[in-house]
N, C-alpha and C positions, 0 to 999 in steps of 0.2 A: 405759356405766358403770352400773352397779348400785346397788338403792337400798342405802342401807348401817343410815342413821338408823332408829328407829322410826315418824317422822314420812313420810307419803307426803302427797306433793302431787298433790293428783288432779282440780280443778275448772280448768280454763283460762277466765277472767272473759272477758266480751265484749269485744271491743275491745283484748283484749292481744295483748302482740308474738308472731309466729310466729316461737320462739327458733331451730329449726331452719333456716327460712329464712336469719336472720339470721349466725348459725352458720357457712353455707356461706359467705359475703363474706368469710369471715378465713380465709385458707390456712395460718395459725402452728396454728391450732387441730388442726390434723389430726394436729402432729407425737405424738409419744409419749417421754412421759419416761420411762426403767428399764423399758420394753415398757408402761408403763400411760398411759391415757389423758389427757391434758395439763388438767387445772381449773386455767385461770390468775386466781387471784383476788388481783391484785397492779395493779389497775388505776387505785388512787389515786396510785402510783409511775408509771406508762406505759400507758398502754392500748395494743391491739394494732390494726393496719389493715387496712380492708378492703380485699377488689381494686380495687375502684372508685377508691378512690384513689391505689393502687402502680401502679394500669395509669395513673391519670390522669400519676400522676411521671415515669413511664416512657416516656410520647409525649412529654411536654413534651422531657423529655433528649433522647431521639430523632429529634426533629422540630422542636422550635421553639428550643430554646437560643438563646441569643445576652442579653449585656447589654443592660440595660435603657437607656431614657431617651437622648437627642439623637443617636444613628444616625439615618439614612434608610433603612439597607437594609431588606428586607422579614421577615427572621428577628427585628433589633432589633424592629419595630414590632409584630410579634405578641406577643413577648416582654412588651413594654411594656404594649400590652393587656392579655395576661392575668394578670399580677403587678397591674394596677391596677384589673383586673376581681375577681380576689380580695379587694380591699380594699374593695369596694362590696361583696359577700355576706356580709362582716363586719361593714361598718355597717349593711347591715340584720338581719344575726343577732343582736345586739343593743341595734339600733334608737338608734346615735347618729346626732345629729340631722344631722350633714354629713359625707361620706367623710373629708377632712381632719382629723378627727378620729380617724379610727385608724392608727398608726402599728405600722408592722413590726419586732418584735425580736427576738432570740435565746429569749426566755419568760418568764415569769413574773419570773424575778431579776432578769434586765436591765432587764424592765421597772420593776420599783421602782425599782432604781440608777439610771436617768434621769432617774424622779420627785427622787429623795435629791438627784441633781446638779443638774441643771435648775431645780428648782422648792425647794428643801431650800433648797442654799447659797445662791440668791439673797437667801431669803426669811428665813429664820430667822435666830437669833444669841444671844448671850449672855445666859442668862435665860429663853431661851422654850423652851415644853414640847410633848412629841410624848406622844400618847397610843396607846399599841396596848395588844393585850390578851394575858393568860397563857395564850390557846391558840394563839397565833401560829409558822407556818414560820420558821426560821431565816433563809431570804430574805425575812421583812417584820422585822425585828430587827434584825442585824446591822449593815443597810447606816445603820439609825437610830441606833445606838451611834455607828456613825464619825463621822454628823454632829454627833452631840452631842459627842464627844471631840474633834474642829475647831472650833464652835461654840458650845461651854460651855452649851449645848442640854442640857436636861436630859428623861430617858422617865418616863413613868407610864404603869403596869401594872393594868387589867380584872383582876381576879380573878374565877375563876369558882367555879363550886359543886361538892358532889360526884358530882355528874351530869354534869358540865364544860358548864353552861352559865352565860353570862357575868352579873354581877351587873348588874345592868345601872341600879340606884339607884345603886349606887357608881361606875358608869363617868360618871351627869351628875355627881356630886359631882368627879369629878378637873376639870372645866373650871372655869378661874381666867382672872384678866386676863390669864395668860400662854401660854396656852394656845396652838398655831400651829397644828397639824397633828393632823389623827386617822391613822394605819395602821392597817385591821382584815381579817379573813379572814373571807371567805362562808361557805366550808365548812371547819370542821375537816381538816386531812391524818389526825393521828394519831388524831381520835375520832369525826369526821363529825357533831359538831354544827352546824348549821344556824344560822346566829348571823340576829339580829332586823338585817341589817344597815341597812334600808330606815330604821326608827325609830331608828336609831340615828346616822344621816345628819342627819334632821331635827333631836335633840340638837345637834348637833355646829354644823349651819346658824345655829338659833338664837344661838351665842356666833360666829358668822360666821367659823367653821374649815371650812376643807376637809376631804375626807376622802377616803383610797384605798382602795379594796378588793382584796385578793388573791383572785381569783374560780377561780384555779387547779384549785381541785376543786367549784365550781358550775357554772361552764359547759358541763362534758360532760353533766351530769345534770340540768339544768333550765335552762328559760327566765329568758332573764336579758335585764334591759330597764333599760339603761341612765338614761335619761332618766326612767323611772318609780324609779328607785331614787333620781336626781338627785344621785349618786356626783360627783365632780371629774376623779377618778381612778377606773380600773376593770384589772387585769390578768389575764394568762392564758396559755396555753401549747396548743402545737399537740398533742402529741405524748400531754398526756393525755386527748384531747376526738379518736381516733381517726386524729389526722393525725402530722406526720413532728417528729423530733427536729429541734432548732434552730433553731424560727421558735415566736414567741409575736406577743403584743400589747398593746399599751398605751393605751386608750381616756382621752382627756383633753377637758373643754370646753375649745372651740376659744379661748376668751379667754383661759383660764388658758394653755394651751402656746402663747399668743403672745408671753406675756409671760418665758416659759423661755428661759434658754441651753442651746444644744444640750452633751448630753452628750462627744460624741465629733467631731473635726473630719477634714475630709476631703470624697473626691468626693460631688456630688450635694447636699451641705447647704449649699451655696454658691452665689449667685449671680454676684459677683465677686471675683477673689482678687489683689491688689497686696501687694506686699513692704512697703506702707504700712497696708493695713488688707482684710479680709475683708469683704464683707458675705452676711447670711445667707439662704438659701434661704423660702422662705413653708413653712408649716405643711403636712402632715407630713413633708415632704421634709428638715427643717432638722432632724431627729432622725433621719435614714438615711442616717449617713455611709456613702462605700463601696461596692462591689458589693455587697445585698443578698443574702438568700436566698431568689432569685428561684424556684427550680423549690420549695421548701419550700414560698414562699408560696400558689404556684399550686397543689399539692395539698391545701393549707389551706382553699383555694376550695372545693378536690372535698368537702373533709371536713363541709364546711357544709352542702353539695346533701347530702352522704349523712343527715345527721342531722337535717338537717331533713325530710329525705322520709321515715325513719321516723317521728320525733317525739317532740320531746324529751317532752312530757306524757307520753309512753306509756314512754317512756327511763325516767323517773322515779318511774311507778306500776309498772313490771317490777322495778326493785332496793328497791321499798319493801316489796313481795310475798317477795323473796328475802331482805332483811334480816329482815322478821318472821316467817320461816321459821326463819331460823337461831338467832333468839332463842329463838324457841321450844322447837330441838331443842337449845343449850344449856342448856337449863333441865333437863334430862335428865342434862347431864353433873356429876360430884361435883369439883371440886377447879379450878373453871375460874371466873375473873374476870373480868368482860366490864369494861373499863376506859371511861368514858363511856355515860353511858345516860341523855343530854337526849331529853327527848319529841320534841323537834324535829331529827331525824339524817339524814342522806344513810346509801349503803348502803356501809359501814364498820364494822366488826365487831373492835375492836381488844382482846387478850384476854391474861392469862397463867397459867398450869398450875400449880400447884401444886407446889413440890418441882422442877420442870424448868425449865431456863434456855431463852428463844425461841431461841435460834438452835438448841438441839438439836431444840426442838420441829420447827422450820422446816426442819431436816436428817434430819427421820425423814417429814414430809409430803412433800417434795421425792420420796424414794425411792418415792410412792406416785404422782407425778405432780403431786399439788396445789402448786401457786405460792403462797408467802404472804411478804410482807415483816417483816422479823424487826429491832429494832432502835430506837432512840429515833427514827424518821422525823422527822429534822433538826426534830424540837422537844421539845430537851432540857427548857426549863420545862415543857412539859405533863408530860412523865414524871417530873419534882420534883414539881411537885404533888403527884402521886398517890401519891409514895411509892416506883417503878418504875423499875431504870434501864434497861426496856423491855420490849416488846410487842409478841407476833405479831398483825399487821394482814393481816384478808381485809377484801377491799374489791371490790366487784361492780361489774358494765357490764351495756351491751345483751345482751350475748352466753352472762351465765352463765347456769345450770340448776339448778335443784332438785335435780336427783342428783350436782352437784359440791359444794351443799353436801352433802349425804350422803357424798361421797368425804369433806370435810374432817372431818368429825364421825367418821366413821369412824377417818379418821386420829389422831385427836387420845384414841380408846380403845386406838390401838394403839400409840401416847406413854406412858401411864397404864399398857400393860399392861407393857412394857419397863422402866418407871422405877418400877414397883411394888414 
């Protein structure tokens, strides 16, 4: 791929990732879109996998299948091991204090939803308030409306700035005697602010509110330490952190999900079952109703060994190098809005054209190869805010390059030169 920008990146710093190396572990990358070379910068939406992990899915299917939990034979027991050997690489990837505390789900949305079920309708009720904020996923919103609209539960709304970082005077001001729950997001999806979530924990402790974190798009990109955060709650998903669609997670202290009703009922969340009364499984098995996603989980394992044998520190100073590139090389361009621009940002680049609606933008960069997500990225308050009924979002990994942003820049003149 050719440089396109007038910006050349020419210093490789000590200590950074060998992009090529890294490059070679993803097989999507080879492909080619319209004959030109594939720049996928759509990885706040999905990121792509490496072999390490597809070969890992790929034995497990081939070699160990079998359901999990109360078999003897010897395919179930392997099984079982390594579905609960992945769950120990996840409590230590983000350092919850006991395995039992991370629980297996479908991703990030389920995993609220179990919070909202579980722990929401026990707890809450008429009168009390949930606090998220106005840069929140449509998966940390929604599932809090429907409690409030069962629950006469009333939300309060973080407002943020014009940089979209959150006020964060006015978010201790929303805590009142009614106050029950916080929902808030690590990382921005559609602007990649970096929210203060750690401090804004302890706010929240102090009036002795729990709080959840949507960690959805922090976890692939930085280290994240549960217990240094001292979150209640913590979720996330496989599928943008390198690994396979349909398995996430939901980190909860163990005392708070003791006291939850399980979301969904069925096998394995049950210890005994009578036509008179159920009783329920121990922690975290009492929120795994069901055959799991056992071959998911397991290369969810893999996806842990891979990213942490590069390293997320290094994960993270690669896309902060490639976000300030591309700032840079926008500042070049005439008629282009870079939508959020907190000091504090993951590598998310969310932007619009002047005069051109995203989705054309995003149907003229497709034909050049480049992948860009086009659209209110399921948070339609953040693009009220701003005025926007949406935004083409490039969003970077381990894997992108310097000369794909060049492709996109490029692209985005030859947008300009079209709609001229």
């Amino acid at each position: 791929m050719t440089s396109a920008s007038t910006l050349l990146h020419t210093v490789t710093p000590a200590g950074a990732l060998d992009v090529d190396r890294i490059r070679a572990d993803f097989p999507i990358l080879q492909v080619r879109i319209n004959d030109k070379p594939l720049a996928y910068l759509d990885n706040a939406a999905s990121s792509q996998m490496p072999k390490q992990v597809i070969d890992r899915l790929v034995r497990y299917q081939s070699s160990e299948h079998a359901n999990i939990h109360r078999a003897v034979h010897a395919l179930s027991e392997k099984a079982t091991a390594e579905y609960e050997g992945a769950r120990r690489k996840i409590q230590r990837f983000i350092n919850a204090k006991e395995e039992r505390e991370v629980i297996f789900t479908r991703g990030t949305t389920d995993s609220v939803n179990l919070v909202m079920h579980g722990y929401g309708r026990a707890f809450l009720g008429d009168g009390d308030e949930i606090i998220v904020s106005q840069l929140e996923h449509h998966s940390n919103i929604v599932p809090w409306q429907m409690l409030c609209e069962e629950k006469g539960a009333r939300l309060r709304v973080i407002p943020c700035n014009d940089a979209g970082e959150l006020l964060l005077d006015e978010y201790a001001r929303l805590f009142n005697a009614n106050t029950r729950f916080v929902a808030i997001t690590h990382v921005s999806n559609a602007l990649g602010t970096i929210n203060p979530v750690k401090d804004m924990i302890v706010t929240a402790h102090r009036h002795g509110v729990p709080v959840l974190v949507d960690g959805a798009q922090a976890v692939p990109h930085m280290k994240v330490d549960v217990q240094d955060l001292d979150c209640d709650f913590y979720a996330f998903s496989g599928h943008k952190m390198c690994g396979p669609t349909g398995i996430g997670v939901l980190y909860g202290k163990a005392q708070l999900l003791a006291k939850m009703k399980p979301f969904e009922g069925g096998g394995d969340m049950i210890l005994s079952v009578t036509f008179e009364k159920t009783t329920y499984n121990a922690i975290p098995y009492k929120f795994e109703a069901g055959t799991p996603p056992i071959a998911a989980a397991v290369a969810l394992g893999a996806t842990v060994d891979y990213l942490e044998g590069v390293g997320l520190d290094r994960i993270a100073a690669h896309e902060h190098e490639l976000l300030t590139y591309a700032n840079e090389a926008f500042a070049q361009l005439k008629g282009v809005r870079i939508v959020g621009t907190a000091r504090n940002k993951a590598g998310v680049l969310s932007f619009t054209l002047q005069g051109v609606h995203p989705h054309d933008v995003g149907t003229i960069l497709n034909e050049d190869g480049v992948a860009v997500r086009t659209g209110h990225h399921c948070a339609q308050p953040v693009m009220q805010r701003f005025g926007v009924p949406a935004t083409v979002r490039a969003s970077f990994y381990l894997y992108n390059t310097f000369a794909e942003v060049d492709a996109l820049v490029a692209g985005i003149r030859r947008v300009q030169k079209i709609f001229g």
